[in-house]
C-alpha positions in Angstrom: 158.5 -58.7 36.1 161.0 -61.2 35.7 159.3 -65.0 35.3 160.5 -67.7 36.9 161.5 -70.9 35.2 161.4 -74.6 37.2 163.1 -77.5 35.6 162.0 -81.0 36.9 164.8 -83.8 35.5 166.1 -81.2 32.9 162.0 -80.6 31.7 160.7 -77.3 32.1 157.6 -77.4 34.5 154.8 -75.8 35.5 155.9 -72.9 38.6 153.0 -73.7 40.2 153.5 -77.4 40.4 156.4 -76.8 41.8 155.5 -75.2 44.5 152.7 -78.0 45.4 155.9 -80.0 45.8 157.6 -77.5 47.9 154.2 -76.8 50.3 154.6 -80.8 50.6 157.8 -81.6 51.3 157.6 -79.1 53.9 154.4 -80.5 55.3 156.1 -83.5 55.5 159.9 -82.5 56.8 158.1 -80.3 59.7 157.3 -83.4 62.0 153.6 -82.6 62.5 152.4 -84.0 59.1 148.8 -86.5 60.2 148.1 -89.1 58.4 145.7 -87.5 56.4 148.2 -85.4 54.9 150.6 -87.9 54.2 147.2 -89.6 52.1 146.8 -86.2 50.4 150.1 -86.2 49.9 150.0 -89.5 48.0 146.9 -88.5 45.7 148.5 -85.3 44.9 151.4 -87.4 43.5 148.8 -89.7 41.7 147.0 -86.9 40.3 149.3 -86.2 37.0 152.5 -87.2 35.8 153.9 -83.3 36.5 153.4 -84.1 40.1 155.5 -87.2 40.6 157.5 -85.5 38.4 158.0 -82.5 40.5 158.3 -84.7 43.4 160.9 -86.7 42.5 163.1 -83.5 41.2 162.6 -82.0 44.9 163.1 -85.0 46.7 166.3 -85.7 44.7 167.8 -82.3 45.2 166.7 -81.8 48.6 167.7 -84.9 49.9 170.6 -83.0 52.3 167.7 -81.1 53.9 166.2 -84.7 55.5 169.6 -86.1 56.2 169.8 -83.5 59.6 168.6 -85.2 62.6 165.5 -83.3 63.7 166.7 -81.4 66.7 169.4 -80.0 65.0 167.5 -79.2 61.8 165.0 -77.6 64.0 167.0 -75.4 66.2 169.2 -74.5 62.8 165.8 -73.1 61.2 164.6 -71.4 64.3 167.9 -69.1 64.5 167.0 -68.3 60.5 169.2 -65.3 59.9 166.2 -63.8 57.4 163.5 -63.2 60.6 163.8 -64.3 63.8 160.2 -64.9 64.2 159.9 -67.7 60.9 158.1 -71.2 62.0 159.7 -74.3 61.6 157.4 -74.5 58.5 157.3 -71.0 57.3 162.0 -71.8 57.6 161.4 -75.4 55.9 159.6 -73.6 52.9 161.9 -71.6 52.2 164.8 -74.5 51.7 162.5 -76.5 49.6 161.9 -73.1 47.3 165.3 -73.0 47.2 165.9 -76.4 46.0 163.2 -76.9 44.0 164.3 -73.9 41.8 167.6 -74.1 42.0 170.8 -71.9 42.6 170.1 -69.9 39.3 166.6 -69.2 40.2 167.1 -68.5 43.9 169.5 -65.5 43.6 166.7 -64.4 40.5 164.1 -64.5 43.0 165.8 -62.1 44.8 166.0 -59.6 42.2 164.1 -56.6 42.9 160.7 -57.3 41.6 161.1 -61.2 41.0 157.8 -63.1 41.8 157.5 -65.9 44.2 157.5 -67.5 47.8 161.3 -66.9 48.1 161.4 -63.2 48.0 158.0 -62.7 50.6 159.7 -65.3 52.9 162.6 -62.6 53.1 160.3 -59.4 53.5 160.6 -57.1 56.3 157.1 -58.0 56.9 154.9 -60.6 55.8 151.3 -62.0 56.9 150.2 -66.2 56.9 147.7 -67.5 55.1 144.2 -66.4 56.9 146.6 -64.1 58.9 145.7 -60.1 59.1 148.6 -57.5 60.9 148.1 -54.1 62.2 151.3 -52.0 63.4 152.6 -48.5 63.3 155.6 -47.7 60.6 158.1 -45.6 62.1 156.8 -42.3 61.0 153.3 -43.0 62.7 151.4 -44.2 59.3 148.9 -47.3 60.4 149.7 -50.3 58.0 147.1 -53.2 58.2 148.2 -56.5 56.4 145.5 -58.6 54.6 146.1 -62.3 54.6 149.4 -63.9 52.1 150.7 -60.4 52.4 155.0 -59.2 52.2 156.1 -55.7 53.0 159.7 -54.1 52.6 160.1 -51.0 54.3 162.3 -48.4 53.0 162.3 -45.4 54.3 165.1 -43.0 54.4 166.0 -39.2 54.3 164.0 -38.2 51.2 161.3 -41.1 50.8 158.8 -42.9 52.8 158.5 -46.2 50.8 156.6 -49.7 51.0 157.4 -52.6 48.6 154.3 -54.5 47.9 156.1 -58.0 47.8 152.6 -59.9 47.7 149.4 -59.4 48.4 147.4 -56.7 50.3 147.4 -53.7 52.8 145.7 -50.7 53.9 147.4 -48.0 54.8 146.4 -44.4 56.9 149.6 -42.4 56.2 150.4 -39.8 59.1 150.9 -36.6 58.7 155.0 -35.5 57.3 156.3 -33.7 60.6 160.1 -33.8 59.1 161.9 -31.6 56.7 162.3 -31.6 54.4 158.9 -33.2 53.2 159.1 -36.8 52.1 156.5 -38.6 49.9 155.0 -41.8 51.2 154.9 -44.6 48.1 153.9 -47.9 47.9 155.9 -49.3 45.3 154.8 -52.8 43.4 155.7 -54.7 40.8 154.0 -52.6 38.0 155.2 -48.9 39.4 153.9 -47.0 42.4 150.9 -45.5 44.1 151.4 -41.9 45.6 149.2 -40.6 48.9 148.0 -37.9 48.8 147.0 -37.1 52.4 145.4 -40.6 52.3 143.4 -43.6 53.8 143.3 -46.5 50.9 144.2 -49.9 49.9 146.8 -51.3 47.3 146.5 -54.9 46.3 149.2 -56.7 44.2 148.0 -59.5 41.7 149.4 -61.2 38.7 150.9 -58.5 36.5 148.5 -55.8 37.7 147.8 -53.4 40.7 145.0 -52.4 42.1 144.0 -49.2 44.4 141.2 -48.4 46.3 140.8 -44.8 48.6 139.2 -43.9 51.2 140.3 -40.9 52.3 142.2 -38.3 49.6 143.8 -39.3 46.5 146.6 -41.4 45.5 148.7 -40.6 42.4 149.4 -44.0 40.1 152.6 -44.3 37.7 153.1 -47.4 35.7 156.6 -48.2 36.0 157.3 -48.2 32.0 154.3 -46.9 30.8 153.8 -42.6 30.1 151.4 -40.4 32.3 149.6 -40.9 36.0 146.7 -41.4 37.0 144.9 -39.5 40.4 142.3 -42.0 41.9 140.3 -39.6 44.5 138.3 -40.6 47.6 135.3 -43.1 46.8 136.7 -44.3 43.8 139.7 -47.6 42.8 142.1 -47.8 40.2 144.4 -49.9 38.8 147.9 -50.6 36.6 150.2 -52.6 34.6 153.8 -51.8 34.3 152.8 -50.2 31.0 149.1 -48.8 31.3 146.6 -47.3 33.6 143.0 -48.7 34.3 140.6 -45.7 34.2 139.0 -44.9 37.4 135.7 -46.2 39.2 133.6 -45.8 41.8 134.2 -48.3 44.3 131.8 -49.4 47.3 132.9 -49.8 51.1 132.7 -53.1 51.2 135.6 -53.8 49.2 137.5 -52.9 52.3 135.4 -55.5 54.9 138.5 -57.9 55.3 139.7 -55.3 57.7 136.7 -56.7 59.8 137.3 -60.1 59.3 134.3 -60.2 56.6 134.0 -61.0 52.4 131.0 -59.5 51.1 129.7 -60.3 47.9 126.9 -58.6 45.8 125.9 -61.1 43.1 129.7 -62.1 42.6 130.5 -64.6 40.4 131.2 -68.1 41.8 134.3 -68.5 40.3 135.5 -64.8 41.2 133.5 -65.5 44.8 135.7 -69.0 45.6 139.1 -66.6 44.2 138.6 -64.7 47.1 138.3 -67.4 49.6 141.7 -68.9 48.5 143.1 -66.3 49.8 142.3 -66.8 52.9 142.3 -70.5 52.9 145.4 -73.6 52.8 145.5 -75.4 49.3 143.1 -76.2 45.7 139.8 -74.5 45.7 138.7 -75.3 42.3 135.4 -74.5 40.9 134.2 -76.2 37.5 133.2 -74.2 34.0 129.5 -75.4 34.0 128.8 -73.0 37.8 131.5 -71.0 37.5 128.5 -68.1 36.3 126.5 -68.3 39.2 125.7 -65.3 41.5 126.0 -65.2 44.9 125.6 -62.8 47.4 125.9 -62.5 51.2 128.2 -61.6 53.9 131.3 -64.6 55.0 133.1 -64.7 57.8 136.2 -65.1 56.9 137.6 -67.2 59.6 135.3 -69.9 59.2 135.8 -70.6 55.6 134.8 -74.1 55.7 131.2 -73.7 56.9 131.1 -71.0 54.0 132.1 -73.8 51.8 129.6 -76.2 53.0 126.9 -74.2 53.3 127.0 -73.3 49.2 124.8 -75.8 48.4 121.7 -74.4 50.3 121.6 -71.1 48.5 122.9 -72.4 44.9 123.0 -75.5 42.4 126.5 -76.8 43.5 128.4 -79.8 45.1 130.9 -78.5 47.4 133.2 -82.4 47.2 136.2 -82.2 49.9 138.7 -84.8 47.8 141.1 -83.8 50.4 141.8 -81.4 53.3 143.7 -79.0 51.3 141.9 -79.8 48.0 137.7 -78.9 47.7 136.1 -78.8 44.5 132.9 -77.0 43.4 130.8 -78.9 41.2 127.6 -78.7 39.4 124.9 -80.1 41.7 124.1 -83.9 40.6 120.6 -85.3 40.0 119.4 -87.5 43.0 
């Protein structure tokens, strides 16, 4: 997988930081930024160097984009050519992507396995943050969409395929009724995942994929890397794009987003508050000195802030809101 370098004034910066400056300037282009945000905006700027930095580099280069007078800037977003169905935000962050990285790193990010906002935002199918989909694929397969999620569809004469852009699904394949017999794949940046008459889950993450089945098996093959791998009902896997993960048991639960639900079983804060930014707009830090601590329980998903606030009752911590889209978890202070 290809990574993507951001230059801010000819400095190389941070992909990441970028992208702060992107989310913002779109926040703030879409005509329904509150006050509040444009504060957070201001402390996010104040926060480090990179971040004016950034800024200014966006604002510079994207300064054409808040020239257009709003109606016409919205109606010409609305008729996006890329999905018909794209918000006025969801259309405004794809500009700034593009002028934040540039020409050179635009037509990159459209390379085949390239990582980043750019290439979801042009998926055949792609979920919001806190979002979940469920539709039928054309061959009668159920695909369910967890939250931040792309999906290209590809299927044709001798393949049934899914490109993982971002993110998570489930999948139920249906039954092959044509001939001849087709494979269903989900294919990611590290290689693919083969059903085998199956009901499972494939999860993209940084520079690894993950696999979990329900039903069946599902045949895993790094995309550079020797050998497969057969994970089989009960049981997850994972890959690189040059190794395999051995296989383990896995419990239900892993599966609970389907239901709107995170359940944890003495997870570790810091993997426990990873989670939640999935589902969740913005920072959700958690500091070194709780980042150990267990918790366990199940969270409703769709009312992440009262998960947030009620952390304190059942462990050490300081849940401090510095902004809307920024909370930090903190070790509990003496009173």
């Amino acid at each position: 997988m290809r990574a993507a370098t951001v230059y801010a004034h000819g400095q190389p910066i941070d992909l990441a930081v970028a992208m702060q400056a992107a989310e913002w300037l779109t926040t703030l282009m879409s005509g329904e930024s509150t006050p509040a945000e444009k504060t957070a905006w201001q402390q996010w700027r104040q926060a480090h160097p990179d971040h004016e930095r950034a800024w200014k580099h966006i604002e510079s280069v994207s300064g054409g984009l808040r020239e257009l007078d709003g109606p016409a800037s919205r109606q010409a977003l609305l008729q996006s050519p890329h999905s018909p169905s794209v918000s006025r935000r969801g259309s405004l962050r794809l500009l700034a992507w593009v002028s934040a990285i540039g020409l050179t790193g635009w037509f990159g990010a459209r390379s085949e396995y390239a990582p980043g906002m750019a290439r979801a935002a042009l998926a055949d199918l792609s979920t919001g943050v806190g979002e979940h989909r469920e539709l039928a694929l054309p061959d009668g397969t159920r695909l369910h969409m967890n939250s931040g999620s792309a999906v290209n569809i590809r299927f044709t004469d001798t393949q049934r395929m899914l490109q993982l852009v971002r993110g998570e699904v489930f999948i139920a394949t249906a039954r092959e009724t044509r001939r001849p017999y087709r494979p269903f794949l989900v294919e990611t940046a590290d290689g693919q995942a083969q059903a085998l008459g199956t009901r499972y889950s494939v999860r993209q993450e940084d520079g690894r994929t993950s696999v979990a089945v329900e039903q069946g098996a599902v045949r895993l093959t790094p995309r550079e890397g020797a050998g497969s791998l057969v994970v089989q009902a009960g049981q997850g896997g994972a890959m690189t794009a040059r190794s395999i993960v051995p296989a383990h048991a896995v419990s239900p639960d892993i599966w609970a987003w389907r239901q709107g639900l995170l359940l944890a079983d003495a997870m570790p804060l810091r993997d426990f508050l990873h989670e939640l930014s999935r589902y969740r707009h913005g920072l959700l830090g958690c500091d070194d000195a709780v980042a150990g601590l267990r918790i366990s329980g199940v969270f409703p998903l769709a009312d992440l802030d009262s998960v947030l606030l009620s952390l304190p009752d059942s462990l050490p911590v300081d849940v401090r809101l510095r902004t809307r889209y920024w909370v930090q978890v903190e070790a509990r202070r003496q009173r």
